[in-house]
C-alpha positions as CSV (number, residue, x, y, z in Angstrom):
1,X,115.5,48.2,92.6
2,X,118.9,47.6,92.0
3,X,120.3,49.3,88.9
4,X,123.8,48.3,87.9
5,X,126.6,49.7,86.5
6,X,124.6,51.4,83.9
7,X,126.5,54.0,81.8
8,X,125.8,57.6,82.8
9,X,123.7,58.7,79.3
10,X,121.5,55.0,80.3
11,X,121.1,55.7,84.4
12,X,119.6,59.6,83.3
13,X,117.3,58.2,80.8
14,X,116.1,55.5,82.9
15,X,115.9,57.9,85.7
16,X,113.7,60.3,83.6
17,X,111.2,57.3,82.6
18,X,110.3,56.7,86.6
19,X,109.7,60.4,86.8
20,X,107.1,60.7,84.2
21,X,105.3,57.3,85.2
22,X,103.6,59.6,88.2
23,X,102.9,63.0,88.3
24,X,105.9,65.1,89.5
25,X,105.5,67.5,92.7
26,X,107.5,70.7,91.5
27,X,109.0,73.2,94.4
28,X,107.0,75.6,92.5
29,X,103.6,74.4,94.0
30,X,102.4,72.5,90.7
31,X,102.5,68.5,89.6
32,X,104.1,67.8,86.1
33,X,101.3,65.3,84.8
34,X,103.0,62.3,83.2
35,X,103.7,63.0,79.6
36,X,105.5,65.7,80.7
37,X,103.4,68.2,78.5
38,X,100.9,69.2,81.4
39,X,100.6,70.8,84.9
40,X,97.9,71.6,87.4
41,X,98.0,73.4,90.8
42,X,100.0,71.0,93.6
43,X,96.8,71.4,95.7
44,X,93.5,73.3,95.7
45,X,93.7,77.0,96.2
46,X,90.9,80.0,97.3
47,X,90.4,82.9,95.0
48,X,87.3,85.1,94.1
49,X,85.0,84.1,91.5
50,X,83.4,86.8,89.8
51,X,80.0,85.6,90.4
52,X,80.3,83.4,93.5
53,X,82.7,84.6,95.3
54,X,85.0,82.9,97.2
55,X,85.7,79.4,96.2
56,X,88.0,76.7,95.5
57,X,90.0,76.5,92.2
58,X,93.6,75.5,90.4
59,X,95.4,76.1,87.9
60,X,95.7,73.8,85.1
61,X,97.7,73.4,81.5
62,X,100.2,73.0,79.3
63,X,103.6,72.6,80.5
64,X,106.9,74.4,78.6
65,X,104.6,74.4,75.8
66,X,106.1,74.1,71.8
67,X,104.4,77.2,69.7
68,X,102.2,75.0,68.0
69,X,100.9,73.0,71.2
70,X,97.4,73.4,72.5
71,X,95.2,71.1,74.8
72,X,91.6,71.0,76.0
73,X,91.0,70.9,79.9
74,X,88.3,69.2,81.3
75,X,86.5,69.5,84.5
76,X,84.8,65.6,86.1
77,X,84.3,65.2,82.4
78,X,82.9,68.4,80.4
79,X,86.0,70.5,78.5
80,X,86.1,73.8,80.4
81,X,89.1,75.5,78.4
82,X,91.3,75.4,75.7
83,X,94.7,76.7,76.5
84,X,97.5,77.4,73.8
85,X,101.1,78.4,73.2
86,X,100.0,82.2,74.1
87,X,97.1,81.2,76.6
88,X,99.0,78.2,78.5
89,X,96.6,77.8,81.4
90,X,93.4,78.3,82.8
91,X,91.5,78.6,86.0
92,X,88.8,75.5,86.9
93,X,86.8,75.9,89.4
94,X,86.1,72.7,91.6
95,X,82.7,71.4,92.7
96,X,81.9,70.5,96.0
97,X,83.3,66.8,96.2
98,X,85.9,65.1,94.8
99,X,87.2,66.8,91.7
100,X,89.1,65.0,88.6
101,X,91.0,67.7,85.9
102,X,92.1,66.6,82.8
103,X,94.3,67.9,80.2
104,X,94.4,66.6,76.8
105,X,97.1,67.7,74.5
106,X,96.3,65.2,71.6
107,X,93.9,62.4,71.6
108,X,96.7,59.9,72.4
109,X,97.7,62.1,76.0
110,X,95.1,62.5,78.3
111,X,97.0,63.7,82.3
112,X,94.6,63.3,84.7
113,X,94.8,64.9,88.5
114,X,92.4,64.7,91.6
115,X,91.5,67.5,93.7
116,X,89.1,67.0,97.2
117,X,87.4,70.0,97.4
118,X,84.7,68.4,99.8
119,X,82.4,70.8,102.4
120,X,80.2,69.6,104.1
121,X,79.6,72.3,107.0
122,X,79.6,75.2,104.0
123,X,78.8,76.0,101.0
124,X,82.2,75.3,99.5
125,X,85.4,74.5,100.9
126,X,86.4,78.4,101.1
127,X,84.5,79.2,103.4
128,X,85.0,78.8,107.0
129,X,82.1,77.3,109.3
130,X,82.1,80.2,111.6
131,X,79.4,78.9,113.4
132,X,81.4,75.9,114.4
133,X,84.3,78.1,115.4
134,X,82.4,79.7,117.9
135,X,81.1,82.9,116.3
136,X,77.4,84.0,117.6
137,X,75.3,87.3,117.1
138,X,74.1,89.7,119.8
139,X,71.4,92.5,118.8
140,X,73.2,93.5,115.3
141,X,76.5,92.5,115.7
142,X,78.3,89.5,115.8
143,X,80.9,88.3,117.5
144,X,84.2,85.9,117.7
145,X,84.6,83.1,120.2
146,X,88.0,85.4,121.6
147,X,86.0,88.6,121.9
148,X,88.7,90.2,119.7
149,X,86.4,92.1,117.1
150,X,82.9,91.9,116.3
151,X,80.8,92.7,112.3
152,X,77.6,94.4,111.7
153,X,75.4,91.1,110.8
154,X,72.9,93.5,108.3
155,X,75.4,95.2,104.9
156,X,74.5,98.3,104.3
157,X,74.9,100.5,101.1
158,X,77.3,102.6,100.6
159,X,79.6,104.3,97.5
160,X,82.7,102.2,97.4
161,X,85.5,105.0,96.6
162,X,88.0,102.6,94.9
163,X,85.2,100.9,92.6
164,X,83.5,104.0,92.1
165,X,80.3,101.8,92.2
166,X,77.5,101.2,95.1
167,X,78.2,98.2,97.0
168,X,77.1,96.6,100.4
169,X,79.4,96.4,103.1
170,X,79.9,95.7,106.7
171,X,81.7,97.4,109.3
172,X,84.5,95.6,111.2
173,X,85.5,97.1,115.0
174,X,88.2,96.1,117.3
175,X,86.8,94.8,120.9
176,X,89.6,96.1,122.7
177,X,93.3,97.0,122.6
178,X,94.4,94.6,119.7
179,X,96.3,95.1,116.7
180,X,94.6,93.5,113.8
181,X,95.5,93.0,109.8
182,X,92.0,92.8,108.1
183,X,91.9,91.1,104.7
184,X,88.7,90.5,102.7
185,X,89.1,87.7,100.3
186,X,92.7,87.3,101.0
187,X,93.5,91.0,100.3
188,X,94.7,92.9,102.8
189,X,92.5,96.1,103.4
190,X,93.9,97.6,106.6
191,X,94.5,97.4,110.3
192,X,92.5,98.4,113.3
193,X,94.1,99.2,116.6
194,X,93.6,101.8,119.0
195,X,94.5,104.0,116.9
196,X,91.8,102.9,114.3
197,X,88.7,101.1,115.8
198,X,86.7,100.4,112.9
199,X,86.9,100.3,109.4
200,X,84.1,99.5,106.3
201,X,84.2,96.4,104.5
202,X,83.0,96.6,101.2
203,X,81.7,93.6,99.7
204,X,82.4,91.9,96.2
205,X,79.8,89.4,94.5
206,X,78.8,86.3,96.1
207,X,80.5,85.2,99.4
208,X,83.0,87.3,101.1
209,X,85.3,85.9,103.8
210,X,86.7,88.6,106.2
211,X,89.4,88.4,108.6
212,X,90.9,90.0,111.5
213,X,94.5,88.3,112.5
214,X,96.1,88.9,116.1
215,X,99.6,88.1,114.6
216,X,100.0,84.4,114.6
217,X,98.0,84.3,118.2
218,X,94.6,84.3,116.6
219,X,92.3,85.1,113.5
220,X,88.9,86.3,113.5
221,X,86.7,85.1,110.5
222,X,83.3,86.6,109.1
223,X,81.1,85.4,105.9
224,X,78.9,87.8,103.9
225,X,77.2,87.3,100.9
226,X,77.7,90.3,98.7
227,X,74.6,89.5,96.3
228,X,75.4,90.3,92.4
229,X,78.4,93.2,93.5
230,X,76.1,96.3,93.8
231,X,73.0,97.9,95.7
232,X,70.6,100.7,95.7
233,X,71.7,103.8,97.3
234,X,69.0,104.8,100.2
């Protein structure tokens, strides 16, 4: 398109109207929806649910908000939130599919983003298909693909000293002479060497996705289910 000699004050408005016709991908990792008064997440993220576990989610609401502003955000078509001036966003947790989020500031402005959370090897789109990476169980352990580390397969029981609270959990080992970071749920819990063989997992509500990186030459990955977050002590 060609645009002229348009004076300066014209070219910036006209430039502005192009960038609110489509939602605008921010450096920040979030779209600006196309009134300009909404945001969601740039792409689907993994965090823990409090009930399931881990699963896919974004972010979602209003955008450099006026005090009196407030919108209702909607998940494939049911209202999931209300976010305000002093509660601008909220978390939506995606279905297994195709995902549309909408946030409505007034019933004139309705921004609408899409979000593919589709799985069909898992449970959700969080959680790796371990099976297809390789991963198989010997007597009560199982084991990577690489050999690198193995997991109990059964939880056990046990007093979780930073809870304070029973919970089940699994024990990790290293299969050899390899430094590895574990993280459970994307939170980095420690690192087994040789040095440190094994370590406990403990194990929050629903399912829990462990891993065991080899710097950037490999990761390990487990799933366990956590049940509700506790368990009898034997």
């Amino acid at each position: 398109m060609k645009l002229g000699k348009l004076p300066s004050s014209r070219l910036l408005a006209f430039v502005a109207a192009i960038a609110l016709s489509t939602p605008v991908w921010a450096i920040t990792g979030v779209q600006v929806g196309p009134s300009g008064k909404t945001y969601a997440s740039a792409e689907v993220q993994c965090a823990l649910n409090p009930i399931t576990g881990m699963a896919p989610m974004v972010q979602a609401g209003l955008y450099n908000p006026k005090k009196s502003a407030s919108a209702t955000v909607s998940l494939n078509g049911d209202a999931v939130a209300t976010v305000t001036f002093l509660s601008p966003d909220s978390t939506v947790w995606l279905a297994n599919g195709t995902n549309t989020v909408v946030v409505a500031p007034d019933k004139r402005t309705a921004d609408s983003y899409s979000f593919d959370a589709t799985s069909t090897q898992t449970v959700n789109s969080c959680i790796p298909d371990t099976v297809g990476m390789g991963n198989y169980v010997s007597g009560s352990f199982e084991y990577t693909a690489n050999n690198k580390s193995y997991a109990t397969v059964t939880p056990g029981c046990a007093l979780n000293p930073r809870t304070g609270q029973a919970q089940k959990y699994v024990h990790l080992f290293d299969n050899g002479t390899y430094l590895l970071n574990v993280s459970v749920n994307n939170v980095p819990l420690t690192q087994l060497s040789t040095l440190r063989k094994s370590t406990p997992v403990f194990l929050a509500a629903g399912w829990n996705v462990i891993t065991a990186a080899n710097a950037a030459l490999s990761t390990d990955y487990y799933v366990r289910n956590g049940g509700d977050g506790t368990c009898p002590l034997p």
